[in-house]
C-alpha positions in Angstrom: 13.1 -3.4 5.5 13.7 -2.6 9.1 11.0 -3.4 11.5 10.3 0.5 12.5 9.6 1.0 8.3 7.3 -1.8 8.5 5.5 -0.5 11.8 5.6 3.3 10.0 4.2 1.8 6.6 1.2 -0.7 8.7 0.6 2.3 10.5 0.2 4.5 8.0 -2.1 2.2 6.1 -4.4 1.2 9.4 -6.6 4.5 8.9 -9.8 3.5 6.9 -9.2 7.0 4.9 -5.6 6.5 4.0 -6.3 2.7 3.3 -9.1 4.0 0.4 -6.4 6.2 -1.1 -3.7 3.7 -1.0 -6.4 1.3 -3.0 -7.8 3.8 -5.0 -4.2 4.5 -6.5 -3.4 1.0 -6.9 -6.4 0.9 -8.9 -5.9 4.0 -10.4 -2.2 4.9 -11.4 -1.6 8.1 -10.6 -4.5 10.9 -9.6 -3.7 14.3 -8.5 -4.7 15.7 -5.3 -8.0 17.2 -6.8 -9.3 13.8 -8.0 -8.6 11.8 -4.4 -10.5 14.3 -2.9 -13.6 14.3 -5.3 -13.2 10.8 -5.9 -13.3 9.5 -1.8 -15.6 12.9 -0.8 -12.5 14.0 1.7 -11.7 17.1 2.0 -8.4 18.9 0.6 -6.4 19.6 4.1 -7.4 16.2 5.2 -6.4 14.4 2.1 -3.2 16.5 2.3 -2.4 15.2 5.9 -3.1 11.4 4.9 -1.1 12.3 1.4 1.7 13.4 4.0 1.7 10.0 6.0 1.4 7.4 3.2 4.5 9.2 2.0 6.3 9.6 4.5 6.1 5.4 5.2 7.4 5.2 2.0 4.2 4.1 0.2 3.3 6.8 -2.4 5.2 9.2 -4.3 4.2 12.6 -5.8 5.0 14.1 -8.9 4.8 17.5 -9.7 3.5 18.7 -13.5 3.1 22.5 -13.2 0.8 23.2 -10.7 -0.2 20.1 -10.3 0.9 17.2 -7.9 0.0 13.7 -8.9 0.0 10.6 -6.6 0.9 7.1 -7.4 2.0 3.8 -5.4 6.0 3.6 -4.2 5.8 0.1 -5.3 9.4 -0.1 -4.6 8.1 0.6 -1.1 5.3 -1.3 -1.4 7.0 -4.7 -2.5 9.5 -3.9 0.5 6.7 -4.5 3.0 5.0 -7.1 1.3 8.6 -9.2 1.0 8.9 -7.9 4.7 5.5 -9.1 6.0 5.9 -12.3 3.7 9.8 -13.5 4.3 9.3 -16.2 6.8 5.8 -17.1 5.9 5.1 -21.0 5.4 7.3 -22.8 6.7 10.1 -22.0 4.7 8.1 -22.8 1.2 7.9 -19.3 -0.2 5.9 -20.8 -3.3 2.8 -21.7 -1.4 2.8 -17.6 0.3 0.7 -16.0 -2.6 -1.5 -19.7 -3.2 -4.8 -19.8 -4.0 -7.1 -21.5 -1.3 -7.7 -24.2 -3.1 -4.0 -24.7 -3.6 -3.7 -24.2 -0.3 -6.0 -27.2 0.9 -4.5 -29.4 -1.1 -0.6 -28.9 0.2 -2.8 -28.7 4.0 -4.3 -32.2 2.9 -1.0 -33.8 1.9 0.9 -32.5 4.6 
C-alpha cells in the first residue's frame, strides 16, 4: 500500500459517522443501505456520501441484489492498511505487534 492509499483510507475513516459504519459492518457482515441508516439514525443522502468515501479508500464494497445494494468490509483493503500501518512496528519483532498488554509488559520487563 502506497502512502496516499493509506492517507485516503485514515482519512476516510477519521469522521465519527463513517467510523460507526465501518464498525457497524465489521460487526455486522453485510447491511444494505436501508439498515445503516436506521440502524446509526443517519439519514439516506448522508449515509450515501460516507458509503461513497469508505469505498472509494478501498474499505467497503457493495453488492448489488435487485434493487438492493448491500455493504460489507473490503477486508482485502482493510488488511492492506493494517499490514501498512503495522509493517515496521516493534522493533523489527512482528510477533509482539498484535500482543496482549500483559504480554506486552513482560517482553518490556525483560528487555
Amino acid at each position: 500500500m502506497e502512502i496516499t492509499n493509506a492517507v485516503q483510507a485514515l482519512t476516510s475513516l477519521a469522521h465519527p459517522s463513517r467510523l460507526e459504519v465501518f464498525r457497524l459492518l465489521v460487526r455486522s457482515g453485510k447491511l444494505c443501505a436501508g439498515d445503516l441508516a436506521e440502524t446509526l439514525e443517519v439519514a439516506k443522502p448522508t449515509l450515501s456520501f460516507h458509503l461513497k468515501e469508505l469505498s472509494r479508500a478501498g474499505l467497503i464494497e457493495s453488492e448489488r441484489a435487485g434493487r438492493t445494494i448491500y455493504y460489507g468490509v473490503c477486508v482485502a483493503g482493510f488488511r492492506q492498511l493494517v499490514d501498512f500501518l503495522s509493517e515496521d512496528c516493534c522493533q523489527g519483532r512482528p510477533e509482539l505487534c498484535f500482543a496482549s498488554s500483559e504480554q506486552m509488559e513482560k517482553v518490556e520487563s525483560c528487555c
